[in-house]
N, C-alpha and C positions, 0 to 999 in steps of 0.2 A: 574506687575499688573498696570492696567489704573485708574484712578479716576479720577469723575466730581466731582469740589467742585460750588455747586451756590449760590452764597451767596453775596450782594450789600453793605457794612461794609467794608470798606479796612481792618477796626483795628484786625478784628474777621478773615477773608479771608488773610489776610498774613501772620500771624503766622501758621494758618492751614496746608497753603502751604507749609511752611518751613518744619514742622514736618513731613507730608507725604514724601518730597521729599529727608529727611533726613534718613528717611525710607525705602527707596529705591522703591518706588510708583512716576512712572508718574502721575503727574494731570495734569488737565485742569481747567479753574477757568473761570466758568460763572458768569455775574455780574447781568442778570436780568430774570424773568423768559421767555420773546421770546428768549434768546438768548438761554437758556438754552434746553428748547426742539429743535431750529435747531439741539443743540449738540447731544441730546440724538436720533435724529431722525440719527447719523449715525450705533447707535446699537454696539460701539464699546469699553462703558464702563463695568470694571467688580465690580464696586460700585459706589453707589453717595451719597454724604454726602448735604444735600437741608434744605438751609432756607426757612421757610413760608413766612415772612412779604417781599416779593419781587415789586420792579416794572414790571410793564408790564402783568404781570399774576402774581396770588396767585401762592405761594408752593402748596397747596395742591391739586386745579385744575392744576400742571403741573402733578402732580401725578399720580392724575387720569385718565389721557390722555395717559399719558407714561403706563401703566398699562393697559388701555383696547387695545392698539394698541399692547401688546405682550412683552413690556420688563420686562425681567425679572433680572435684578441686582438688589442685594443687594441695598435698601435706608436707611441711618439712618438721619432722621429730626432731622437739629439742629436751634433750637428757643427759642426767648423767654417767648412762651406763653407757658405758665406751671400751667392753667389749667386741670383737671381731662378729660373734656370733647375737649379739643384740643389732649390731649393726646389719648383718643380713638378715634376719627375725621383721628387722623393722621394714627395711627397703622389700621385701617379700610379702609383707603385708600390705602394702601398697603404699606404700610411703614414698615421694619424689626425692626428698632429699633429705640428711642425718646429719645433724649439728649437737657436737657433744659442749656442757655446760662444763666452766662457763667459759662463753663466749661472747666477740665483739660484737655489739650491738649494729659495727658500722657491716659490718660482714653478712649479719644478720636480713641488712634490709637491701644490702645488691643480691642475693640469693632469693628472696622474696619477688625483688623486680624482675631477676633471671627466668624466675615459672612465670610470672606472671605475663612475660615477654612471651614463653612457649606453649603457654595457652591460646594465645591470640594467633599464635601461628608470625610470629615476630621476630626477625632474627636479630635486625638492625637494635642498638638501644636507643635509637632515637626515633619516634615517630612522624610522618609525614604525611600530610593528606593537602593537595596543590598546592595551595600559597602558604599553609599552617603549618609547623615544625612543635615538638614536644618533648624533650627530654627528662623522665620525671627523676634520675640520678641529681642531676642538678638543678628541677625544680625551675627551668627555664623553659618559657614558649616563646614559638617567634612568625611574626605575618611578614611574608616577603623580605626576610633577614632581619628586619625590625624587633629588638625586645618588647613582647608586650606585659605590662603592669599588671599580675594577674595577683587578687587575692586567692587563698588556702580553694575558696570553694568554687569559685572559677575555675584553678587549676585542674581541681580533680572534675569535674562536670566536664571540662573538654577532654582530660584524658579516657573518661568513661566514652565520651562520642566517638574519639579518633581510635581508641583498640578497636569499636564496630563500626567504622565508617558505611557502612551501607545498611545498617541496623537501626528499625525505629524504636527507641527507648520510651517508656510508657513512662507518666509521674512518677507512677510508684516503684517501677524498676531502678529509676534516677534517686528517691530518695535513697531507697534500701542502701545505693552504692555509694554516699555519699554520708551519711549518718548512722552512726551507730543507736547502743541501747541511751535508753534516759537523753537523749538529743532532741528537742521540745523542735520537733517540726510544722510549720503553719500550712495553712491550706491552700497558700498561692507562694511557697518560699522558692519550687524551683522555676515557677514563671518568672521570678523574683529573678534568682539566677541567670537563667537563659534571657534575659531583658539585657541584662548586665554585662554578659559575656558575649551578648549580640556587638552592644556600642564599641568595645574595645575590637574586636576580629570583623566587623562589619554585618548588618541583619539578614545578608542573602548568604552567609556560611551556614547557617543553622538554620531549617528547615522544619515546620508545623504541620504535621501529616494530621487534619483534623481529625478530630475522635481520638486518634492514635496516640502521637506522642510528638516526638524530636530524632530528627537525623543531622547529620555532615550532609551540605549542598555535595552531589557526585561531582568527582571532577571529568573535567571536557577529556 
């Protein structure tokens, strides 16, 4: 999963960083609001985490813009106007959810996996595709009840498969959601990946649609 965090605060915007990226979520980190809509103007986030009080443009006028032009990610506004009437301003603007500063970080990132749950059309928190189980709360996967051994980019490479289990994922779709900015990616890193995350979960779970990309084998 990709995330834009935009936010002009080093102090508030590097711990955020840390946490998502601990998390095993790409971000990107815009620091004012023009920069921020270039970012969103490529359509290739699956949430943004947006402060109001920005330079260059208002949070909420980037909002607005990003919102009649067609995007649709998850946004949760993080600010510190916590106002009754900032909070409806924001949720009305199309914002999913309102987190007034400061706040825990740990809060931070079950609210992120919450949308990111109800975009996929997800109720359960734990994901499940036949023999494969996913929990990314705690960062644990499991083959037929078995823990499996999964590094940072495993995890996230199967949790990007099992939110679209019947979804073929192109290379470049897999990178996008999987690396952020200044992330030096090679030309064979997610065959590299999907080699890797074969041996552990077995080679007939991940599926090679030639030309195409990678899917989750359907289950029976």
């Amino acid at each position: 999963m990709r995330l834009l965090l935009v936010e002009d605060d080093e102090m508030i915007g590097e711990p955020v960083v840390d946490t998502m990226r601990r998390a095993g979520y790409a971000i990107d980190w815009a620091h004012d609001g023009r920069e921020a809509e270039l970012s969103l103007d490529h359509d290739i986030y699956d949430l943004v985490l947006l402060d109001l009080g920005l330079p260059e443009a208002d949070g909420i006028d980037v909002l607005n813009r990003y919102r009649r032009r067609g995007g649709n990610a998850p946004v949760i506004i993080l600010t510190a106007r916590d106002a009754v009437e900032s909070r409806i301003g924001g949720l009305d603007a199309g914002a999913d959810d309102y987190l007034v500063k400061p706040f825990d970080l740990d809060e931070l990132a079950a609210r992120v996996r919450a949308l990111l749950r109800r975009r996929t059309g997800q109720t359960s928190p734990v994901y499940s595709h036949g023999d494969l189980t996913l929990n990314p709360a705690t960062h644990e996967a499991t083959l037929k009840g078995d823990a499996l051994a999964l590094v940072p980019r495993e995890f996230s490479l199967l949790q990007a498969l099992i939110e679209g289990p019947t979804r073929v994922y192109t290379r470049s779709e897999l990178e996008e959601k999987l690396y952020g900015w200044g992330e030096e990616v090679g030309s064979n890193t997610i065959e590299v990946h999907v080699h890797s995350l074969r041996r552990k979960i077995g080679a007939e779970q991940i599926v090679t649609v030639r030309g195409v990309g990678y899917r989750l084998k359907r289950c029976e």
